[in-house]
N, C-alpha and C positions, 0 to 999 in steps of 0.2 A: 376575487372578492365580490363580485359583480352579479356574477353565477349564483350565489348564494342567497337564500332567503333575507339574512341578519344581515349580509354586506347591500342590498341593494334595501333593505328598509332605513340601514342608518342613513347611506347615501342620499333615500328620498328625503327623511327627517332633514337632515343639514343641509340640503338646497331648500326645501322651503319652509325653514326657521330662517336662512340669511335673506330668501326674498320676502317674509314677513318682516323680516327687522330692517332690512332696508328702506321698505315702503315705512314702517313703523317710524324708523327714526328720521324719514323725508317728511314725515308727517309732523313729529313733536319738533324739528327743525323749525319748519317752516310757521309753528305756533307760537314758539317759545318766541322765535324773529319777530315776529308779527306780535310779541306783546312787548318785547323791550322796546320795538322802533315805536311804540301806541306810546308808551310810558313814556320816553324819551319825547315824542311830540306833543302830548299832554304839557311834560313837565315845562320844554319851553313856549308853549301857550299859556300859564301859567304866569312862568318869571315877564311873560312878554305886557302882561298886565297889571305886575309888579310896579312895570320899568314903568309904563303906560301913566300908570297912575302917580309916580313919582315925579313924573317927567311935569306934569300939569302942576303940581304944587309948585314945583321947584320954579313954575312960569310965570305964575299967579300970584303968590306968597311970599314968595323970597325965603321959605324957611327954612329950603336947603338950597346951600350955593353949588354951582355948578365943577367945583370941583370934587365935594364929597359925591355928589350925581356920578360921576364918572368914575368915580372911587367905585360906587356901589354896582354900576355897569360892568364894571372889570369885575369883582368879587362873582355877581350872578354869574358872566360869564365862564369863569373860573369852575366854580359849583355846576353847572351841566356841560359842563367841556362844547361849547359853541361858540361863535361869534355872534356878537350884538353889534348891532349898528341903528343909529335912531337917523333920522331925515326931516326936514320939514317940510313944508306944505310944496315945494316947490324941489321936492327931491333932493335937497342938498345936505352930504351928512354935517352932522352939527357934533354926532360922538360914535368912536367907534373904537370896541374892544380889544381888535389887533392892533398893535405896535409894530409892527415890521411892517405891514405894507397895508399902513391907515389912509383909510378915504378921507378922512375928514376934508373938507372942504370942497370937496368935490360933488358931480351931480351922478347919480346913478338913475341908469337909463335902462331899467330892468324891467322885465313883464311885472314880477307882483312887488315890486317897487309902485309902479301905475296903479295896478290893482287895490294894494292896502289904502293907496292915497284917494282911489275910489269909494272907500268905504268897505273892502271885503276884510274876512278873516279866510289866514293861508296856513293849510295843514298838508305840504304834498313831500314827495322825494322828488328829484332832478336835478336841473343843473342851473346855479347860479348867476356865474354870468361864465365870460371867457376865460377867465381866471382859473377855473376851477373844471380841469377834466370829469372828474370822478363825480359820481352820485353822492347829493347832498338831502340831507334832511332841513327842510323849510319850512320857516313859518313867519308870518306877518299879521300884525294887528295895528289898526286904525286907531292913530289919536283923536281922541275927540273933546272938544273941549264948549258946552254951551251951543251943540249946535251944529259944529263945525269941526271941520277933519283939519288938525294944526301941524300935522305931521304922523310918521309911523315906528310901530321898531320892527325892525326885518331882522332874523336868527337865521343861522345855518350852522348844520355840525354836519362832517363831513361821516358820510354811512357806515366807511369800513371800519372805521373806532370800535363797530358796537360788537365788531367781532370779537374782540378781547373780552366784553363781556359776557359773551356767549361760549366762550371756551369752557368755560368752568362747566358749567351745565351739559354741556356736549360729551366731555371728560366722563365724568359721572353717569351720564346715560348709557354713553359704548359702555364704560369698564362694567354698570351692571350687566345688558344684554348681555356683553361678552362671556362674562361670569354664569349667568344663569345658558349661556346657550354650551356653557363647557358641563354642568353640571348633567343637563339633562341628555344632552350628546351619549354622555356614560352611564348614564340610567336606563336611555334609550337601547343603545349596543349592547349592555348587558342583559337587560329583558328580551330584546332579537334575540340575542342569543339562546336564554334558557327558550325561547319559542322555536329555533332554529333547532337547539339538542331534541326538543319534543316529538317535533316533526318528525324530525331521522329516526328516532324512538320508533315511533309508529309507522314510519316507511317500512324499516329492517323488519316489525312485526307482521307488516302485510307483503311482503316477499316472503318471507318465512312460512305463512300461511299459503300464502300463494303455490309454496312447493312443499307442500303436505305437512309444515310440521305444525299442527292444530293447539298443540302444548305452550306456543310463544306468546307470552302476557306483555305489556306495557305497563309499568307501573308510573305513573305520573299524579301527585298530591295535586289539589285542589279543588274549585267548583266552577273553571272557566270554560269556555269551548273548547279551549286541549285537554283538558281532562276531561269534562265528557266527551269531547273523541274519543279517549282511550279508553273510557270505561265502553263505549259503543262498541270498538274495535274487541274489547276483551271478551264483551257477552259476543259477537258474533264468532269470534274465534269457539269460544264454548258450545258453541251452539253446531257449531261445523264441526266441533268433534265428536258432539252427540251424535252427528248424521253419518259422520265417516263411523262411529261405532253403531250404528244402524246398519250403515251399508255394509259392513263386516257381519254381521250378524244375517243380517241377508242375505249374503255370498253363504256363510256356511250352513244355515236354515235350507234355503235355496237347493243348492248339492244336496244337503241332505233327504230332501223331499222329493228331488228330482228323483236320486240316486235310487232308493230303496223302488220305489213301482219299476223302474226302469233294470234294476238288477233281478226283480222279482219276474216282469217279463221277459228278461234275458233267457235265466233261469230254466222258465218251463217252456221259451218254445228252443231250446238248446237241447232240454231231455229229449223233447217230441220225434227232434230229427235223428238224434242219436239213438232212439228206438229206447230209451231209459224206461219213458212214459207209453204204455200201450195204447193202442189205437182206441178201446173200448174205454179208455180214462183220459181220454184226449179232451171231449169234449168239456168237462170239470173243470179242467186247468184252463183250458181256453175261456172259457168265461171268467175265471179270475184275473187274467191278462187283459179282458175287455173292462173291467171292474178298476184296475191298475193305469190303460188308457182313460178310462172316464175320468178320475182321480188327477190325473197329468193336464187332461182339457180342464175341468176347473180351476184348477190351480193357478194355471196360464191366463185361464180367462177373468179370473179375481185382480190377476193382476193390472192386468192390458185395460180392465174398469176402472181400479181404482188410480191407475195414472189418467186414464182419460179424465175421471172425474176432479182432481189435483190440479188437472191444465182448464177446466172448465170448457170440454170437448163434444160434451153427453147432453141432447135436448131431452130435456124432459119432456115426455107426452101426457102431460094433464087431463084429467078428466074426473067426471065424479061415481064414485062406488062405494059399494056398503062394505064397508070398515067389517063389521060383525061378521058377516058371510065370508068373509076373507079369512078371519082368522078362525073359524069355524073349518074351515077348509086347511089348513098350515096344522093346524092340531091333530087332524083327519092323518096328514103323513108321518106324524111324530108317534100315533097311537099305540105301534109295538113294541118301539124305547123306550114307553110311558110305563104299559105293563111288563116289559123284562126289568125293569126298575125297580117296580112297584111300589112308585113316585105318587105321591098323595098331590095330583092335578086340580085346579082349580079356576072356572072360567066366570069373571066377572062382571057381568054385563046387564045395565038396567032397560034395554030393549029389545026387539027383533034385529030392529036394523038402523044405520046409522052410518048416513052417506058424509062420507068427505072429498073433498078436492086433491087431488095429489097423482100422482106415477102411478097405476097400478102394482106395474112388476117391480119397481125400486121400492115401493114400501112392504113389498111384498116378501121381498130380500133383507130387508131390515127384521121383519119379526120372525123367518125363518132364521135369522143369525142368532137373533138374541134367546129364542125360545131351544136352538140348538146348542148353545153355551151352556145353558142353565142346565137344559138335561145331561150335559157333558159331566158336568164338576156334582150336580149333585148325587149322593150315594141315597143305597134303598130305602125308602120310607121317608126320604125328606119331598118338602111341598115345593111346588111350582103353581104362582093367581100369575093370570094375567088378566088387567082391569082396565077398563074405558073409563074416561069420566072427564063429562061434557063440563067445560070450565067456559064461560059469555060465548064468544065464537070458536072456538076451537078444541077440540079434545085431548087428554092426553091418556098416553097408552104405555101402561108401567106392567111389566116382565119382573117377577122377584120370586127369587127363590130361595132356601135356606141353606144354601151348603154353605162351603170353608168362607166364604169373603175371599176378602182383597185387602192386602197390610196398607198403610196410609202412605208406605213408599215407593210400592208398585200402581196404586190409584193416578198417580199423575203420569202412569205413561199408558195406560190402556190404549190410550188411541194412537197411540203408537205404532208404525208398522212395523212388524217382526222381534218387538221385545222378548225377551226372554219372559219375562213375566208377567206377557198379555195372557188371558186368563180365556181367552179361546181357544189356547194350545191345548186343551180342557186334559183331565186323566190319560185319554187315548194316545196322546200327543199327534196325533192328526191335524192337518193345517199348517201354515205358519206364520198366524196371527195378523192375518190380514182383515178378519172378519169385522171386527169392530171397527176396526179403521173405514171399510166401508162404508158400514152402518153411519159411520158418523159424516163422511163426505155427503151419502144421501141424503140424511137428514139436513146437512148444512147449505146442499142446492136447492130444497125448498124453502130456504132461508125460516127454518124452523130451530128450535132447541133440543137439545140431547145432553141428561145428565145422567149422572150414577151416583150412588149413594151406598154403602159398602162397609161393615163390620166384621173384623176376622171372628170366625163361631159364630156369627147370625147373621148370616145370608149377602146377596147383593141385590138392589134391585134398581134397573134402569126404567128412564121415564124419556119418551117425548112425546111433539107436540103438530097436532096435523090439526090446518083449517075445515071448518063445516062449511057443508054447501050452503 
């Protein structure tokens, strides 16, 4: 039970609900005592003034005789369950409430016997005299009469009486704790628990994941941190199977691209040896196996970039150069796909020249990707601008051409590596859709922006964004 998330939460709850209601009910104890023993000494400070001021008529007047006096003595006493005893000036009792074992006529030789005959008022607990082991409740008030201290009345009720009255209340407070500590006990254990099933919920699903199965959901209702855990846990799950369906698609993209240059080299230097391919057509073939190598080294090397650039591996070497000259140049390589096309080109540019801060060669790779896409997808006679435009500090440079588009379901994964329906795979199916993904790493470690914008039957056209010197 212990082991357990829900056994060791209840555990903690019910050890400290019983040391809060311990301390709790030590506390309304020790309050509730402290106001009946107040009330109870009150009350005979109080009758002690009754007695006081009765005592003095009955001295003075005659108007009550001294046995209704002692009537009345007994009755008070009666009424706060104490003992009375009155004394006069010389300590001698003159009336005393108990019957079994009355003082009357005797001297009592007691500290606040002295004291009240001094003139004080007595509110304490202690000890009486010999007579009386146990803690007493005491009080004493001075007769006075014109002046003069004629006597006193001395009370004592003995403490532990008042525990009777305190039962009831003491009753009443365990049974509620008790009750509310049974209630919430199994409110408690039972909410541990749906948190304990949660947990195991979400454990099983990240083992599960753990050992490839990308498909195991958590379904858990509401809006607390276990359920956004598990919503957390479900979008990552989701998300790991879009990678693991990436990384599949990369394995057979991958083979694919490998396979074909590398069977195609196979191929012709296989003829070569075997005398298939004559020596005067050797050199032909040889070149297209160099052509097959090139093809293999890029390929590799798109790669081996685009993971350096993902690990943040690649320093950029910044500097500043003319943007226009650059792409003046990039167009310069493109100029014979332009016209085997016979692509309606168009370069848009309000100056000579127009220096920015950035990579050379990374932005350099960005508009040969973008401007070789474009010529990829589009067919003959459709248009390709490419256009600057100086926006406060910084320029942007949008590529758009009017071929097929991009459907609104394939637009959110261009930047995707090796999608199927990355749109650099272009017509030729050349590549494997690493191109953009690039593009957008570079753009992203100049912590610059990079959007697309894209209508199936009217064109696509990307835009980013590079600092001016």
């Amino acid at each position: 039970m212990f082991k357990s998330f829900s056994g060791r939460f209840f555990t903690i709850y019910v050890v400290a609900t019983l040391i809060m209601f311990l301390l709790l009910f030590s506390v309304i104890s020790q309050v509730i005592s402290s106001h009946f023993i107040g009330a109870k000494q009150q009350a005979m400070y109080e009758q002690s003034q009754i007695i006081a001021s009765e005592y003095i008529s009955m001295s003075t007047d005659d108007t009550l005789g001294p046995r209704t006096f002692s009537t009345l003595v007994n009755v008070l006493a009666s009424q706060i369950d104490s003992r009375i005893i009155i004394v006069n000036e010389y300590a001698r009792v003159l009336y005393d409430s108990s019957h079994d074992d009355s003082l009357v006529g005797s001297t009592l030789e007691v500290e606040m016997v002295t004291s009240a005959l001094e003139g004080e008022n007595i509110r304490t607990i202690g000890h009486f005299d010999n007579h009386y082991k146990d803690l007493q409740l005491l009080a004493s008030l001075p007769i006075e009469y014109q002046g003069n201290i004629i006597g006193a009345v001395i009370m004592h009720a003995p403490h532990p009486r008042l525990d009777n009255e305190l039962n009831y209340v003491y009753q009443l407070t365990i049974g509620a704790m008790l009750a509310l500590i049974l209630i919430t006990s199994i409110t408690i254990y039972l909410y541990s628990r749906n948190i304990a099933r949660s947990i195991e919920a979400i454990s099983d699903s990240a083992k599960s994941i753990a050992n490839g199965d990308f498909s195991s959901r958590v379904i858990i209702h509401g809006n607390d941190e276990i359920s956004r855990l598990s919503k957390s846990m479900n979008y990552m799950a989701t998300e790991l199977e879009k990678l693991e369906d990436m990384r599949k698609d990369f394995i057979a993209n991958i083979s694919h691209d490998f396979r074909s240059p590398l069977t195609s080299i196979k191929g012709f230097i296989q003829a070569m040896l075997d005398g298939t391919i004559p020596c005067d057509s050797q050199e032909k073939y040889l070149n297209i196996v160099l052509d097959e190598t090139d093809r293999l080294t890029k390929l590799t090397n798109d790669i081996l970039l685009l993971t350096k650039m993902e690990n943040n591996t690649i320093r950029l070497e910044m500097q500043d150069f003319d943007l226009h000259d650059m792409i003046r140049k990039i167009l310069l390589q493109f100029e014979q796909k332009i016209l085997d096309k016979h692509i309606d080109f168009t370069l848009l540019i309000d100056r000579h020249e127009l220096f920015v801060h950035a990579d050379l060669n990374q932005i350099q790779r960005v508009i040969t990707n973008l401007v070789d896409n474009a010529i990829k997808f589009c067919s003959p006679h459709d248009t390709i601008i490419v256009e600057t435009t100086v926006i406060r500090h910084k320029v942007e440079v949008s590529v758009k051409d009017s071929g097929p588009g991009i459907s609104e379901e394939d637009i959110k994964y261009i930047w995707d590596r090796f999608h199927k329906a990355d749109r650099s795979r272009g017509k030729d199916k050349k590549g494997i859709g690493l191109g953009l993904s690039i593009v957008r790493e570079i753009i992203k470690s100049h912590e610059e922006e990079i959007n697309v914008y894209s209508q199936e039957g009217k064109g696509t056209t990307f835009v980013f964004t590079l600092p001016l010197v």
